[in-house]
C-alpha positions, 0 to 999 in steps of 0.5 A, spaced: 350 548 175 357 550 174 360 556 170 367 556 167 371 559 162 372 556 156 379 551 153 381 549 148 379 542 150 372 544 150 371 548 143 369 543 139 363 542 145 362 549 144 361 549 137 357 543 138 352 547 142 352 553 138 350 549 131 345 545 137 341 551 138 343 557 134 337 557 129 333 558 137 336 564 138 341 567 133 345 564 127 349 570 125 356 569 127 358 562 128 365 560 130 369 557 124 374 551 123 379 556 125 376 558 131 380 560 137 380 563 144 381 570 144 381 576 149 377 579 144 372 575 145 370 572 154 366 565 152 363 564 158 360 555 158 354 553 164 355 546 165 350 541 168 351 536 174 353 531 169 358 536 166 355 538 159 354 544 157 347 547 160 349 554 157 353 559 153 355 566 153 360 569 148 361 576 147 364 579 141 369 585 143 374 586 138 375 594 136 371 594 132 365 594 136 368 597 142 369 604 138 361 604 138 362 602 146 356 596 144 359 589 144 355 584 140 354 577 143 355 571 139 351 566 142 347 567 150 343 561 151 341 556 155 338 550 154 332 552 161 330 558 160 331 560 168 333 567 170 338 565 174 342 560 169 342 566 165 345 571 170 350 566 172 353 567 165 352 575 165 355 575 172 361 573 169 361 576 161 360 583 165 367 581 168 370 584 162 365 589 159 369 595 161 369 602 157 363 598 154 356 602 155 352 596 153 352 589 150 347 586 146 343 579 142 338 577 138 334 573 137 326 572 133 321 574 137 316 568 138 322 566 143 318 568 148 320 565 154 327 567 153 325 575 151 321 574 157 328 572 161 332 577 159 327 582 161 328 579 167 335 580 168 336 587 166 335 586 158 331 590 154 328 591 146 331 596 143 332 594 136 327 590 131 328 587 124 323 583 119 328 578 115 325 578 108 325 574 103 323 572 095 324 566 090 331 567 086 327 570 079 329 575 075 323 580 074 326 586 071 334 588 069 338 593 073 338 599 069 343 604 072 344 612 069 348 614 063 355 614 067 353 609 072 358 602 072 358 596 076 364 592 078 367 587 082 370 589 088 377 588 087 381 586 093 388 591 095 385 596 091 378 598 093 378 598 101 378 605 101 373 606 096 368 601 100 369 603 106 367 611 105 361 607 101 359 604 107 360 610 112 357 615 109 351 612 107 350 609 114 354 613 119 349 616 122 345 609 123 344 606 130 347 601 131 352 602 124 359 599 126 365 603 123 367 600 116 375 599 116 379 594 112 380 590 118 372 589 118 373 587 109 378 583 110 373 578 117 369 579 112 372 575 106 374 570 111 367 567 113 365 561 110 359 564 108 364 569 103 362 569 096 368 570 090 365 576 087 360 577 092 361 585 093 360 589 088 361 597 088 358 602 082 362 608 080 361 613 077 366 618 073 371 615 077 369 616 084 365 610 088 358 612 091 354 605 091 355 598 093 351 591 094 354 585 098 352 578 098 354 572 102 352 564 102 350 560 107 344 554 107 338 556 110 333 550 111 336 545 107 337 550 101 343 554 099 340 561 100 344 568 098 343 573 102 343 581 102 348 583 106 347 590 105 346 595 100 349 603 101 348 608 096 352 615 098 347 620 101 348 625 094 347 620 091 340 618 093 333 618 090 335 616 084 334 609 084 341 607 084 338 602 091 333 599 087 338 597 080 343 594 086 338 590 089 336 588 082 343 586 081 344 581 087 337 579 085 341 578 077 347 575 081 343 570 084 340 567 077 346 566 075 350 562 080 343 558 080 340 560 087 333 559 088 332 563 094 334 570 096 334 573 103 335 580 107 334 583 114 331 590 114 330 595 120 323 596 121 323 603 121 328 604 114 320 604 112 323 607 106 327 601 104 322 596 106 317 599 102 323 598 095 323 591 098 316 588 098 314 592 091 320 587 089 317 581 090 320 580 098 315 578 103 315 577 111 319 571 114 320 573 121 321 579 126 327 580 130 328 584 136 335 586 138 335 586 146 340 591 151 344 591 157 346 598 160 353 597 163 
């Protein structure tokens, strides 16, 4: 086994082996058709003794994630679940971590041989998230207060009002990654992006809740997804999260999907209770593993 850094001959590969076994670890992030080699992201490939991939490593690190001195991976992988293909691979990603104070993956928890090998070299769980899902099927309207208003979000206008929506009502999370406009505009450029797709309810003028809501195929059935649901702290308690949830769930009705799918950290016990009194059910348990740098 070799290791080298990622070309741009070899991209296509790449992404060939992303698509291959992304579903065996994590499927967040896929590189797009424009993907690029960029020194915000070091991309790190295991080649056999044949020259095929045996092996990825690609860490994200845009400012992004470097303001929260935690980069996520997008891909770390290796087809043999050996620790030392795996180190090989950190060995070099750790080239390129500096100012960083971890790095981090997920993956579903009944991966156990590689949860057992990150383990073994260094990595340890720190997070867990349940994906949840529900039939598409409308069972009660989004009613919101007198006052209250829903709207499309509107690009070049309203960056700022979603921004503040999102950070105050998750700028004390674990792991909550600082909302800009750069973030809204990667966002909007994904394959997954839906026009119409984030919503932002006001009320006397000012923002104080959203939804947003992707696209993607999940087992061969076009899926929406719940992004993430923000309610400003003075605004909570209200049933404003309920109402947005049931809007993306009217959402979905309409455009004719028949699935709907969310992640929820298992310890916001609050918003896991709201989803399952809402028709969603388990799926599966995602654990997010840590490396210390």
């Amino acid at each position: 086994m070799k290791v080298v850094k990622l070309n741009n001959k070899r991209i296509p590969a790449f992404k060939e082996y992303f698509n291959k076994y992304s579903k065996a670890q994590d499927e967040s992030y896929p590189p797009q058709a424009d993907y690029s080699i960029s020194k915000n992201e070091p991309v790190f490939i295991l080649l056999d003794h044949t020259g095929n991939i045996a092996g990825v490593a690609a860490l994200m690190m845009s400012h992004v994630y470097k303001e929260t001195g935690s980069a996520r991976f997008r891909m770390f992988h290796c087809v043999e679940q050996l620790a030392v293909n795996y180190k090989i691979l950190l060995n070099e990603i750790l080239k390129f971590t500096k100012g960083l104070k971890s790095i981090y993956c997920f993956t579903e928890e009944n991966q156990c041989a590689m949860c057992n090998v990150w383990e073994e070299i260094g990595f340890y769980a720190k997070r867990y998230a349940w994906i949840l899902n529900r039939n598409a099927i409308l069972n009660e309207n989004p009613v919101f207060l007198n006052g209250y208003e829903l709207k499309p979000f509107r690009t070049g206008i309203d960056e700022e009002a979603l921004c503040y929506v999102i950070n105050d009502a998750f700028g004390n999370s674990f792991g909550h990654v600082k909302m800009n406009s750069e973030r809204i505009k990667m966002l909007q450029n994904e394959s997954s992006y839906i026009d119409g797709g984030i919503l932002l309810l006001w009320k006397d003028k000012k923002p104080v809740g959203s939804i947003s809501l992707t696209s993607d195929m999940d087992d061969g059935i076009m899926t929406l997804f719940i992004d993430g649901i923000a309610v400003i702290h003075s605004q909570q308690g209200k049933g404003l999260g309920k109402n947005l949830l049931r809007s993306g769930i009217e959402f979905a009705v309409k455009k004719g999907y028949t699935k709907v799918k969310l992640s929820v950290n298992t310890k916001n016990e609050k918003a896991a209770e709201l989803y399952f009194k809402e028709g969603f059910i388990k799926e599966a348990l995602y654990k997010s593993y840590y490396y210390d740098i």
